[in-house]
C-alpha positions in Angstrom: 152.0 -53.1 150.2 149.7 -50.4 149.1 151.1 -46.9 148.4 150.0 -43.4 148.3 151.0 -42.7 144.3 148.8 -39.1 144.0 146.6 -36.9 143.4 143.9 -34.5 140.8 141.5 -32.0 142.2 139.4 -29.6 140.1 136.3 -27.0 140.9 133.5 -26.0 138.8 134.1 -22.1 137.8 130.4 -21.2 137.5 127.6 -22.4 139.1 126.2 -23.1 135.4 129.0 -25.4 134.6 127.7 -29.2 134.2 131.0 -30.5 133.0 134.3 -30.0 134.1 138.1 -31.7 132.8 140.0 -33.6 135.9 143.7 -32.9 135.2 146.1 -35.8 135.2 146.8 -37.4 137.8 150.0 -36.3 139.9 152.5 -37.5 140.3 151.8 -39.9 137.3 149.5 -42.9 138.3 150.5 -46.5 136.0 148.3 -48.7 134.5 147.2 -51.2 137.4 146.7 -48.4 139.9 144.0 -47.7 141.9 141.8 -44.2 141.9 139.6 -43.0 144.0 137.1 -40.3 143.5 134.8 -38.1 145.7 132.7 -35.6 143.9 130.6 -33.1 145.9 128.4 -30.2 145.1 125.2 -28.1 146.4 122.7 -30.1 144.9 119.3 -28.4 144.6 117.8 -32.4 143.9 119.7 -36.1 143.6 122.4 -35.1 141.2 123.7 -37.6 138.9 127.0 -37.4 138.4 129.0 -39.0 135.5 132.5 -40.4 135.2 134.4 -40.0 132.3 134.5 -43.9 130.7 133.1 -46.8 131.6 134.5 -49.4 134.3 133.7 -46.6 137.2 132.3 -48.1 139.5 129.9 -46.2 142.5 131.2 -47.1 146.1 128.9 -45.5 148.2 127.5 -41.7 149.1 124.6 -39.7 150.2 122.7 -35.9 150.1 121.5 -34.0 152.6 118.6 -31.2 152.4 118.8 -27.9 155.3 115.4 -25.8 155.2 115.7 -23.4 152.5 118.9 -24.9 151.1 120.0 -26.5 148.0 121.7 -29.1 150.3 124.9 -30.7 149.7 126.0 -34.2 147.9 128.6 -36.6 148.1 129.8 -39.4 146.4 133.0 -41.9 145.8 133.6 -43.7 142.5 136.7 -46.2 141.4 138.3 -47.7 139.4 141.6 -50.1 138.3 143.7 -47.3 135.0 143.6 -48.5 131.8 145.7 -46.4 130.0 143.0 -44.4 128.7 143.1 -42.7 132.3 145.9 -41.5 132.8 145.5 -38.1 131.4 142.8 -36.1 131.9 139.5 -37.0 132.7 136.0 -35.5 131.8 133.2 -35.9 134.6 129.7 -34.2 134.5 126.7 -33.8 136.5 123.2 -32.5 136.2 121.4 -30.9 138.3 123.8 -29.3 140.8 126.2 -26.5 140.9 129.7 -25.7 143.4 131.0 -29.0 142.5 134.3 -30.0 143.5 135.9 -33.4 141.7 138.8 -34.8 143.8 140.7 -38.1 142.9 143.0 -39.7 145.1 145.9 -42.4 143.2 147.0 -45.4 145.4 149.3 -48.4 143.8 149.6 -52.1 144.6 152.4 -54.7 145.6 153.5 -56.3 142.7 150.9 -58.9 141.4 148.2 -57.1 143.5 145.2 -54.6 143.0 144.1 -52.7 145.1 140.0 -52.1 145.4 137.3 -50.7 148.0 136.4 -53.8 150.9 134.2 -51.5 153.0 132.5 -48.4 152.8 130.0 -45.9 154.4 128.7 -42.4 153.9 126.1 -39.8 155.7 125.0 -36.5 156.7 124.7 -34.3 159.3 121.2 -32.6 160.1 122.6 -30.6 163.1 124.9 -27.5 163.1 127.9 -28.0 163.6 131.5 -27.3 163.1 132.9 -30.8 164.1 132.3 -33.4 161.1 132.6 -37.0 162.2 132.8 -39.9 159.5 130.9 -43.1 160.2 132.2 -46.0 161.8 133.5 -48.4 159.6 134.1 -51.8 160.9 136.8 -54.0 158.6 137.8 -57.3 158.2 141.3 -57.0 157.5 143.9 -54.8 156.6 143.1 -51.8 155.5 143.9 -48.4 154.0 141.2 -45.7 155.0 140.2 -43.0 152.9 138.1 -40.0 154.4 135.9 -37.3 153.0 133.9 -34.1 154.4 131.9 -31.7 152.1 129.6 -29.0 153.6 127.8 -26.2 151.1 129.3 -23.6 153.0 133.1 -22.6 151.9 135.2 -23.9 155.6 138.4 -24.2 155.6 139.6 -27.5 157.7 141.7 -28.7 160.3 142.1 -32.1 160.6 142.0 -34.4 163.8 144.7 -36.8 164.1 145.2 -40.3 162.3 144.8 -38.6 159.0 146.9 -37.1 156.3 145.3 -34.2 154.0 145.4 -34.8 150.2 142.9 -32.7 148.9 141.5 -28.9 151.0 139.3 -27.4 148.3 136.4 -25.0 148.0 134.1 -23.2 145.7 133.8 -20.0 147.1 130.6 -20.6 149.6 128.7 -23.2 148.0 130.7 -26.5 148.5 133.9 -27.6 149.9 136.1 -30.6 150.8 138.7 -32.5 152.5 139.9 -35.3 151.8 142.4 -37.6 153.9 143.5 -41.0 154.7 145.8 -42.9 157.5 148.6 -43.1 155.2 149.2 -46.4 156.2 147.1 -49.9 156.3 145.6 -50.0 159.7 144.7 -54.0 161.2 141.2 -54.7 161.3 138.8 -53.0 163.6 136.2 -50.4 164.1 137.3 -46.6 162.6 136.3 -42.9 162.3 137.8 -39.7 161.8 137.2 -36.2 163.2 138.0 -32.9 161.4 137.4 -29.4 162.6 135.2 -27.0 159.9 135.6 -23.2 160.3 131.8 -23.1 159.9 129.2 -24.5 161.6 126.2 -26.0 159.3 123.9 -28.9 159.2 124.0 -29.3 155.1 127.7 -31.2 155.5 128.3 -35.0 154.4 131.0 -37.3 155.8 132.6 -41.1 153.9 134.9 -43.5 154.2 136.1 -46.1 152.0 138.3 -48.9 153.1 140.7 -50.3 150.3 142.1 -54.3 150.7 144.9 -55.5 148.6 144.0 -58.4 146.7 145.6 -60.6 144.0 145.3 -59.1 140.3 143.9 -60.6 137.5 145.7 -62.3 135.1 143.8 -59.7 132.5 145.5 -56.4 131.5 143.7 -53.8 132.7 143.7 -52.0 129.2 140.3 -50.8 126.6 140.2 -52.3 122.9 142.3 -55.4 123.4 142.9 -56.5 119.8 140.9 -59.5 118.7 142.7 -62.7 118.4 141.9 -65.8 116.0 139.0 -67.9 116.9 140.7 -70.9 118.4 137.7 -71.6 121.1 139.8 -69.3 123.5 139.5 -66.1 123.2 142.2 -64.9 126.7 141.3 -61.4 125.8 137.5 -61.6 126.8 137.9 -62.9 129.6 136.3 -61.1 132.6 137.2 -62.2 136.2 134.2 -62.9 137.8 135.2 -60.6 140.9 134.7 -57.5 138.2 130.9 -58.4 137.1 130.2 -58.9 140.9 130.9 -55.7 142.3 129.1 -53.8 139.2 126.0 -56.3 140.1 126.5 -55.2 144.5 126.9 -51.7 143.5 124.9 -50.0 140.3 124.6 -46.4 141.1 121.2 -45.2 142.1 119.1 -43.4 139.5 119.4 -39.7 140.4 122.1 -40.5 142.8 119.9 -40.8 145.7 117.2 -43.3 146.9 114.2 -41.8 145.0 112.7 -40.4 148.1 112.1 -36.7 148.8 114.0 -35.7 151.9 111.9 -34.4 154.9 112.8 -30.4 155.5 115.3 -30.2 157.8 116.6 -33.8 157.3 118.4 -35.9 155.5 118.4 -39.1 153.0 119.5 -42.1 153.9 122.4 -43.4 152.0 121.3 -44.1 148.6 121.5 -48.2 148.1 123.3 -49.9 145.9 126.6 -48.6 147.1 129.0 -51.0 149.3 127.5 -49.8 153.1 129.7 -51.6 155.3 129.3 -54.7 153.7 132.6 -56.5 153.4 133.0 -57.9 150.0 135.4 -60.8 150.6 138.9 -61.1 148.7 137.7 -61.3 144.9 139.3 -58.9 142.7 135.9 -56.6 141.7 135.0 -53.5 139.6 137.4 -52.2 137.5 138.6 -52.8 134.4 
């Protein structure tokens, strides 16, 4: 059954910084686990941020615009360690500033994976101090992560059903929580509630379901060495599952769905992430 393994957070110092080191994961994660990743920021246009490798995959997110305000991004990326993760990570972004990277471990039952089934993201054009995630309807069981990032420094207090693994923020331009149900729930429809000690329409709310599935019989590993040519080379071999996800859900260009927002408003969540679609049992994404 899926488990909680840890955790990483890390803040941008200066509002000029574009890159920024993710510290290791802790406790340590192991080869086979699971991350997930919510970056925010103030985002002055549709930031694009970058993971530190390939095999990241983008889950879902969105950005939202106030009148005379930078506005406020968020987005969730994944992926299955290799090795080459476990230690620090470098991500980067261009253009925004306040940004806040925070990773969340989670490890499998033996001879499973565990990967995103469901997900959802939007913003808020209203002010207000009580954030709402979207509904997520799932098809099985599940264990839901949450997110809320506003541009505006709150501190949060939670609603019930969650447990808080990340409570960050960069002075007044962006914060975040981040929680789950620290448990797999049975499938059916779900949202959380958090209370934010300031009240603002630039704010952004996801959730990601994750499924257990079988693994694949591939390591999860970089730079296999190559074998002899025998007409079966094991160590190529790709699980369809993983090229399926990357083809459902290529990150946006620019992070965002290549329309200006209206003043005021916000984008719709930028396609190409998961949405609520359910994605069926198929091992997908990582590598």
């Amino acid at each position: 059954m899926t488990a909680y393994r840890g955790a990483a957070l890390k803040a941008a110092i200066a509002n000029s910084d574009t890159t920024l080191e993710l510290p290791a994961f802790d406790p340590a994660p192991q080869v086979g686990d699971t991350a997930l990743v919510w970056v925010t920021g103030a985002a002055p246009s549709a930031p694009v941020y970058t993971p530190p490798s390939s095999g990241w995959a983008y889950v879902t997110g969105t950005r939202v615009f106030d009148a005379g305000s930078p506005g406020v991004a968020l987005e969730a990326w994944w992926k299955r360690l290799t090795s080459a993760d476990l230690g620090p990570t470098g991500w980067g972004w261009d253009p925004a500033h306040g940004t806040i990277v925070a990773g969340v471990v989670y490890s499998p039952a033996t001879g499973k994976m565990v990967q995103p089934a469901e997900a959802a993201a939007a913003g808020g054009d209203t002010s207000s101090t009580t954030r709402t995630t979207p509904t997520l309807t799932t098809a099985g069981p599940r264990w839901l992560v949450f997110a809320y990032a506003d541009r505006s420094g709150s501190t949060w207090t939670p609603g019930s059903g969650q447990t808080t693994r990340h409570d960050s923020r960069r002075g007044t331009a962006s914060a975040v929580l981040v929680t789950d149900t620290g448990a797999e729930l049975a499938a059916g429809s779900y949202s959380r509630t958090t209370t934010a000690s300031v009240a603002t329409g630039t704010r952004a709310e996801g959730v990601v379901a994750l499924q257990e599935v079988d693994a694949p019989t591939t390591t999860p590993d970089p730079d296999p060495p190559p074998t002899e040519d025998t007409g079966s080379t094991s160590w190529l071999q790709v699980p369809s599952g993983f090229a399926r996800l990357e083809l459902l859900t290529p990150r946006p260009a620019g992070g965002g769905t290549g329309q200006e927002p209206p003043a005021g408003g916000t984008n719709p969540t930028p396609t190409g992430g998961l949405g609520t679609q359910a994605l069926g049992t198929t091992p997908l994404g990582g590598s």
